[in-house]
N, C-alpha and C positions, 0 to 999 in steps of 0.2 A: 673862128671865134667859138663853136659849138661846140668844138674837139676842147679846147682850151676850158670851156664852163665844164666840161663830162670830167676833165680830169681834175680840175677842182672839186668836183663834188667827190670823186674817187679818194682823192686825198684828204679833205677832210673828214671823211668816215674812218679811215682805214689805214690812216698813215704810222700807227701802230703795231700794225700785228702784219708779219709775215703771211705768205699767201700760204705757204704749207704748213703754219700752225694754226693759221685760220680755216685749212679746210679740213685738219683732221677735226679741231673743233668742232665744225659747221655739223660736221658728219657724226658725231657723239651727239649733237641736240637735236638732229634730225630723226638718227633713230630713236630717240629719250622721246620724242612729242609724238612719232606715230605708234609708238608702243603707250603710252599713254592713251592715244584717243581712240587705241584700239579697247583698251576696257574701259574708258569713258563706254563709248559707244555701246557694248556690250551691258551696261548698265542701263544704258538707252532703252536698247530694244526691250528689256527687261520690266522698263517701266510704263511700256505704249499699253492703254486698257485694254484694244485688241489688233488684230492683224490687220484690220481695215483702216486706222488710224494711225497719221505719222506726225512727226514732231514737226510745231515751226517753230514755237518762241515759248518765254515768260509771262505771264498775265506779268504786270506793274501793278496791280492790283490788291494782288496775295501769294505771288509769286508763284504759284503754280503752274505745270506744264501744261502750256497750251497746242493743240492736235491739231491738225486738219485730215479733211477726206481727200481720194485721190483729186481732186477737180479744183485744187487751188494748185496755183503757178507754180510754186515750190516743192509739190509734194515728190519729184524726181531726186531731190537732192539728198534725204537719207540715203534711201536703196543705191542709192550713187556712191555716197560715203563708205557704205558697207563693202561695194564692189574694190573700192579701192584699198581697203583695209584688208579683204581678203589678198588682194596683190600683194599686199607688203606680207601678210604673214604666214597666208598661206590655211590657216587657222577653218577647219571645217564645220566648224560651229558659226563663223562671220559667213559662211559661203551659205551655209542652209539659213541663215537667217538673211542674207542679202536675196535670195531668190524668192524665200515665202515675201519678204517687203516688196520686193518688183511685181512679184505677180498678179498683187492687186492693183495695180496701176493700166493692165491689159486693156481694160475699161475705155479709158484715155484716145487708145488709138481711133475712136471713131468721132474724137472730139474737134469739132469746126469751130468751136465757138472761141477759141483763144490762139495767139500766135505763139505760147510760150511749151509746145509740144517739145522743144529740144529741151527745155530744161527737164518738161516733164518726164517725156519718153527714152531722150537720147543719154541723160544723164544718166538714168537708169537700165534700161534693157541696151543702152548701147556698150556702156560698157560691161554688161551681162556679155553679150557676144563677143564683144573682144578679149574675153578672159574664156568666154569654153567653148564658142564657134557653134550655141546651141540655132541649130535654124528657124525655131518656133521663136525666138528673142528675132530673128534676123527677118518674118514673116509679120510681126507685130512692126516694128520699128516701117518697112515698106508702107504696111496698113495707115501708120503715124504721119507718116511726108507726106502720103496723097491728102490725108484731113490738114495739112498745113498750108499746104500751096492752093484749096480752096478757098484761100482767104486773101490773095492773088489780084491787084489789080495792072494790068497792061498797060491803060492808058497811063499809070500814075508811074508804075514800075516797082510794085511796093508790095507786101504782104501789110494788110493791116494788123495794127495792134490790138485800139478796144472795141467794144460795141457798147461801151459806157458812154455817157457823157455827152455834152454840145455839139463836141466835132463830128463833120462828115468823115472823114478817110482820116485818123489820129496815127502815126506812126510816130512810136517811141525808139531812141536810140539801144534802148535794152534790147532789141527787135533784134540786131546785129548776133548776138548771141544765139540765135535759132539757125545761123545759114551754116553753121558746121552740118547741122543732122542734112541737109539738104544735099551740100555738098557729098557727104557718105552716101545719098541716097543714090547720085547718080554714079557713084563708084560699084557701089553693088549691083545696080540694075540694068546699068547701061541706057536708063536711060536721060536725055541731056536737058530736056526741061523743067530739073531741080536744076541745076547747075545751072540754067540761064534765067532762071529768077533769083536765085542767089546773089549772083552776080548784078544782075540788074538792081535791085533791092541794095545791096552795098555801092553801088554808085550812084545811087538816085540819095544815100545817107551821104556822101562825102559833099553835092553839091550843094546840099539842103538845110544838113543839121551843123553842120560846122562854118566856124567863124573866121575870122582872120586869123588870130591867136592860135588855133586849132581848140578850142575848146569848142563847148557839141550845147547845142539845146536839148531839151530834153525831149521835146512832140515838137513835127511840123503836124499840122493839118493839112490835107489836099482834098482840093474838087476831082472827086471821085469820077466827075462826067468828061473835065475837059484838063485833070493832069495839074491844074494851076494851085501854087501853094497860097493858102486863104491866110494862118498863121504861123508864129511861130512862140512855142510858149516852152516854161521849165515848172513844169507842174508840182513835181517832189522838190526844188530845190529853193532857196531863197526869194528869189524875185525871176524874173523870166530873160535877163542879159547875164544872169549868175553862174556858175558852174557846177551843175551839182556833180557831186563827187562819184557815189556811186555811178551816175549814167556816164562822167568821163572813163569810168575802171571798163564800164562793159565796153563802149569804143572802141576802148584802146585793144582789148581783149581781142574781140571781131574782127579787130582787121587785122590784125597779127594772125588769125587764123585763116582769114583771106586771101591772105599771102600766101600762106604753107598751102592752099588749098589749089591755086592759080597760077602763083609764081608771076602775079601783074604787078609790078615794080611801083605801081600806084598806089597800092594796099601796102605794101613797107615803108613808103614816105609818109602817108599816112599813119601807122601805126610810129614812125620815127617822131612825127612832129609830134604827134599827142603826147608822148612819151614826152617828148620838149620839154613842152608846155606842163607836163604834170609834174616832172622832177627840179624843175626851176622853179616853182612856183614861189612866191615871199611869203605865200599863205601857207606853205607844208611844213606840218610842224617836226622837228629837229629828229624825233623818232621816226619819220616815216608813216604815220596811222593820220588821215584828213579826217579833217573835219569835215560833217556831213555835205558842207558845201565848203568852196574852194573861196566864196565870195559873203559869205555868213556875216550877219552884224556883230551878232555878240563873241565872234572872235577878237583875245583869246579863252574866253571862256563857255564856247561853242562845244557842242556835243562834239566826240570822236566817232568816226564808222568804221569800225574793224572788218565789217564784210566788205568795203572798199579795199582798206589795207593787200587783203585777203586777195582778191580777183585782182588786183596790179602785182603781186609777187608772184603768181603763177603766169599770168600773159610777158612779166618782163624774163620770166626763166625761157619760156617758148620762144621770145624776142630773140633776145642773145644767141642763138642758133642761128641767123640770118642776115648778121650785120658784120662789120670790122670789128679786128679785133678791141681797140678801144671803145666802139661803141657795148660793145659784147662784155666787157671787164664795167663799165658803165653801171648796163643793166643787172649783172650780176651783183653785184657789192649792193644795189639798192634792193635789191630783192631777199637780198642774206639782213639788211640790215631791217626791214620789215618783217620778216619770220623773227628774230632775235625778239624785236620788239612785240609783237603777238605772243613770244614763245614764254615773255616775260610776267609773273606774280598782276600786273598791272590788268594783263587783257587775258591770261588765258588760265580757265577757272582751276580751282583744288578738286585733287580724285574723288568724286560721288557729291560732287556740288554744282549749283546751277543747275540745276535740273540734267543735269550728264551733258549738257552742252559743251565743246571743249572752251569754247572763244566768248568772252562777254563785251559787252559796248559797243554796239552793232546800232545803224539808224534805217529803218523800215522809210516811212514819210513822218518828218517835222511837220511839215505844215499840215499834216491831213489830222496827226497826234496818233499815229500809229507805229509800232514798235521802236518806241522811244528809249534808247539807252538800254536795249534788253541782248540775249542772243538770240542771234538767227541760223536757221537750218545750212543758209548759201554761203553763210561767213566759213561755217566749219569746212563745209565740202571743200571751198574754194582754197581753203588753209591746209587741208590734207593733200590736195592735188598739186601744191606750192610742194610739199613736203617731199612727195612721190618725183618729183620734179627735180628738186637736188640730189634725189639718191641716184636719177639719172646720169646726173652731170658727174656725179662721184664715178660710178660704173664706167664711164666714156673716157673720165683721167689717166 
């Protein structure tokens, strides 16, 4: 029956166009969008007031570009963009300006106080080292895992999230997203106590955050002394049995990575059912771009999140590398048909507009009234690393 929905859904996207006129295509707009958000970008850095300061969003306000210091969660995802733009072009102007951005984020590696070091530091200085093999990026990022896994509970099995709020021991399913750096950490280091909180941390997420359906809450809470879960709540998303969208993209994400990390067949059912449940949905709208929640009231005229969009077209390009081949032509076609729709007048802005951001219509938190309908830093990165993604899969043909 699964096979039989996957190629329903294959055909009615794509019952149109040939696979080899669809991929030369695919591949003229792939490179049109990252040549594009290479001088977007470029315009970017241009406009940051100084070197200490990177971009998150739009004020809604008066529209201007709003900054952060290195020590908000997202500040890893420019210098990350930049990394990745210098791969595509190679352009030594995006390389000296992608390392002067990283380097203020050095800062970072002594930071305990947050679980979001991989977006921070791995986003950034990791893929600094994977592109020049510098060992002072490779001496920082070690420095970054040790301040991560201080945040490390045994009895629970869990890295916590925040040190905000009501909860004792709050873990957020966006958590899942940091066990990559970890994982790297015990491939470099040799040694295995990243790699078994990682792992532990992702199976203490499959028994806890996920539902029947495979859809994920957004926080459990745990008693921190004795392991036991106190709640279970969806904090950013509608009501707390809802789906928020973005926290299903990061899931699905994670354990797609968990897979490639482990090769425990657990983490690919995983990442398959979520994928299920995400590309069936009655709530997905026709384009492929969710609404900020999957279970939102005022759908259909609910906010869109493009940085959801965005983070499920590159975890579904990573997917299809690991499954059959129908499930693999599946995830492909959905992920082509999400870039299309991002790559489209609707969501992805004009040359030296929006504030140089490339993607607009992005939901931060609805319920909290924070970056409502604006662009965000993680939509672009996660929309360039989609891109980077398909030149892949071109290259491999």
């Amino acid at each position: 029956m699964r096979s039989i929905i996957h190629c329903l859904i294959f055909f009615s996207l794509f019952l149109s166009c040939t696979r080899t006129d669809r991929s030369e295509d695919l591949s003229q707009l792939v490179d049109e969008e990252l040549s594009f958000s290479l001088e977007q970008y470029k315009l970017m850095a241009q406009s940051l007031p100084d070197a200490n300061r990177l971009p998150r969003t739009t004020s809604r306000d008066d529209g201007s570009l709003v900054t952060s210091g290195t020590d908000w969660w997202c500040s890893g995802f420019f210098p990350g963009s930049l990394w990745y733009l210098y791969e595509y072009s190679g352009n030594p102007e995006i390389l000296a300006e992608a390392k002067r951005r990283t380097a203020v984020l050095e800062r970072e590696k002594f930071n305990t106080g947050t679980h979001d070091l991989g977006f921070m530091l791995f986003n950034s200085f990791g893929n600094g080292y994977r592109l020049t093999d510098d060992l002072q990026y490779r001496d920082i990022l070690i420095t970054g895992a040790k301040s991560l896994i201080s945040r490390y509970n045994d009895t629970i099995g869990c890295i916590q999230s925040w040190d905000h709020g009501n909860w004792q021991f709050p873990v957020i399913v966006d958590n899942m997203m940091n066990l990559e750096y970890l994982f790297w950490a015990t491939r470099i280091t040799g040694d295995s106590s990243f790699y078994r909180i990682a792992v532990n941390h992702a199976n203490k997420t499959i028994q806890n955050h996920y539902r029947d359906d495979w859809s994920s809450y957004h926080l459990v809470d745990y008693n921190p002394s004795t392991g036991e879960v106190i709640k279970k709540q969806t904090v950013q998303g509608a009501f707390d049995e809802s789906a928020w969208a973005r926290g299903q993209a990061w899931g699905f994400y994670g354990f797609t990575v968990a897979f490639r990390e482990t090769g425990n067949p657990e983490y690919l059912e995983a990442a398959k059912n979520i994928a299920l449940f995400l590309l069936n949905h009655p709530n997905l709208p026709d384009d492929m771009v969710p609404y900020w929640d999957f279970n939102a009231p005022e759908i259909p005229d609910a906010k869109r999140d493009a940085s959801s969009a965005s983070i499920l077209s590159s975890a579904l390009l990573e997917l299809q590398r690991y499954v059959d081949e129908d499930l693999a032509n599946t995830y492909m076609h959905a992920a082509e048909k999400i870039i299309r729709t991002l790559s489209s007048p609707s969501y992805r802005s004009e040359p030296g507009e929006n504030n140089n951001f490339i993607l607009m219509h992005s939901v931060g938190s609805l319920p909290g009234n924070s970056e409502v309908d604006v662009p965000l830093t993680y939509a672009d990165y996660y929309y360039i690393e989609a891109l980077m993604r398909f030149r892949e899969v071109f290259a491999n043909e």
